[in-house]
C-alpha angles and dihedrals in degrees: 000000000000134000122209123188095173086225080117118074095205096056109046122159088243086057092045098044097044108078090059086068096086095020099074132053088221148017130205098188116174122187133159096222123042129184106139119072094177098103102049091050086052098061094050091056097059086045104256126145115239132199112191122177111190133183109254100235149066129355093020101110115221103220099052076058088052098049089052091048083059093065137080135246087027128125118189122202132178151195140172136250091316092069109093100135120129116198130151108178121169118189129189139183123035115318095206109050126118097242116063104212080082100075119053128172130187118189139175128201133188151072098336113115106193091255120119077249103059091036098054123358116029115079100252136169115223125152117214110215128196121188133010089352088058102044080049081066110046089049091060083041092058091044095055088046087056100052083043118104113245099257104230142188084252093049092050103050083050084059098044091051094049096037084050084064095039110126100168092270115092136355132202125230102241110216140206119303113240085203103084110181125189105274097247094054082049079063095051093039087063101039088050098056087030079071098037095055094051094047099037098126086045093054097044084051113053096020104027094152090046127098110242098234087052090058100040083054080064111060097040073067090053086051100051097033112027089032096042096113087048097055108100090049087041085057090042091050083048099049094043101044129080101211108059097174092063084057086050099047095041090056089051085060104058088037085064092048094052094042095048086062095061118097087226119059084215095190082062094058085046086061089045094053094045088058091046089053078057100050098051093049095058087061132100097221129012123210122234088259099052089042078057089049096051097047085047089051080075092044102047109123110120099237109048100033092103093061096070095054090108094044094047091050083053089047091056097039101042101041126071111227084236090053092048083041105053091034096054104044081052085058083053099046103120091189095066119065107274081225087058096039093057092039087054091045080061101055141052130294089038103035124127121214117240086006099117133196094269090054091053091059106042097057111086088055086060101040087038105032091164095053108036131035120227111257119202144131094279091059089061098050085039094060094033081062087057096051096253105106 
């Protein structure tokens, strides 16, 4: 056992805890502030599974949340005031093996909120365990992350916009979100107004009319088509540097000056098409060539739209407008979970012909641009580039 204070410079808890980064497989951390997301980003990137329960009020900061939504392997829980636990346990080796060496668990246990603060420069008090006593808390670190409530894009945008009122009086419990998305377009919401968030003047300035989400779809475009030759050093810059969102920013940047060189603002036809999407299926019957416009909204990026002339020919020929219709305002249907809207789009009796799995996805992001944020291949590679995937 081992106790750190962090009055001396040359044991902080950061030193202490560091090298445990690439020493586990996974980490259950719980901590009741949370303002400093490096960590965590530290661990993805050498590939281990976290699971971070956080207390759902000031300071947390609600971007650093955000920032973690975006990554894989993660899982965010939350819970209110009563929350003022402070575990950081890392495990590695196979817990259910017969002999016990192979599985080894170090965990430490304190003051220390994960905030810069509470790592390096505040006096804390935190104990760093090894054996039984360490297993012991995990164990109650794993407890408190299965009472804890699933932190989701909902549920986040719900804190930012009380934390963004928040004048050191009063604040609200935030409570469990009713929306529940697949975990990995969890990943993508937060990624997407992650973005969004970072970008926002740039956005109000060169597409004011546009809605966000339409334009953030875009440049992940910029990033796996026009960079495509620049990936491999994007992912390395990603991967190196300690302040993601500059290297985001800074890419925005050079995605609006090339596409500010293109005759078609071509965001702005995605908005165009979007409210076309709205307008056909508020009709009672569709033509052949508007049941061709609609395959081909899934279908809009500039340079592969020519590729799906032949499917949507089979789209049109081999669908009934009642069939596309009926499916697709099911699809629509708010009322009924997005998960179980996209499972019934897959299956018979509400399966379209040629509209794939990625289309169906990707189809309230088109018909709800504001809401929900397009999810696609391209996403993934997009966010894989950044270092999030």
């Amino acid at each position: 056992m081992k106790v750190i204070t962090n009055v001396s410079g040359e044991e902080t808890f950061a030193r202490e805890l560091s090298p445990l980064v690439s020493w586990c497989d996974e980490a259950c951390i719980v901590t009741a502030f949370f303002t400093d997301d490096e960590w965590i980003g530290r661990l993805v990137q050498e590939g281990k599974s976290v699971k971070l329960v956080v207390s759902l009020r000031p300071p947390t900061r609600p971007e650093a949340l955000r920032r973690v939504l975006s990554l894989r392997n993660t899982q965010v829980r939350f819970l209110g005031k009563e929350l003022h636990s402070k575990i950081y346990a890392f495990a590695r080796g196979d817990e259910y093996s017969w002999h016990e060496d192979d599985f080894q668990c170090r965990t430490a246990i304190g003051s220390s909120n994960m905030t810069q603060g509470g790592f390096d420069k505040n006096i804390e008090t935190n104990v760093l365990l090894e054996g039984n006593p360490a297993k012991d808390a995990l164990e109650q670190a794993r407890q408190i992350f299965e009472v804890a409530h699933e932190l989701t894009s909902d549920v986040l945008d719900r804190y930012i916009e009380e934390y963004s009122q928040y004048d050191e009086g009063f604040f609200p419990e935030i409570h469990v979100s009713p929306i529940q998305l697949s975990a990995d377009y969890e990943r993508i919401a937060n990624a997407v107004k992650h973005v969004a968030s970072l970008c926002r003047d740039l956005i109000a300035f060169h597409f004011p009319d546009t809605p966000e989400f339409l334009v953030v779809d875009h440049f992940w475009d910029y990033l796996v088509v026009s960079r495509r030759g620049d990936r491999d050093e994007i992912k390395e810059r990603a991967k190196a540097g300690n302040n993601s969102d500059v290297l985001i920013r800074e890419l925005f940047y050079d995605y609006i000056r090339e596409e500010s060189q293109e005759e078609r603002r071509y965001p702005d036809e995605m908005y165009a098409r979007s409210k076309q999407l709205a307008q056909y299926l508020k009709q009672k019957t569709l033509s052949k060539d508007e049941m061709g416009a609609v395959f081909l909204t899934f279908h809009a990026s500039r340079y592969v739209e020519h590729r799906y002339t032949n499917k949507a020919k089979a789209f049109v020929e081999k669908n009934s407008f009642r069939q596309v219709l009926t499916s697709l305002n099911h699809l629509a249907d708010e009322s009924i979970d997005i998960t179980v809207r996209v499972s019934d789009l897959q299956k018979k009796p509400l399966k379209l012909h040629s509209l794939g799995e990625s289309a169906i996805k990707e189809f309230n992001g088109w018909l709800n641009p504001t809401k929900y944020p397009i999810w696609n291949t391209k996403s993934d590679r997009a966010l894989e580039t950044l270092g999030l995937g």
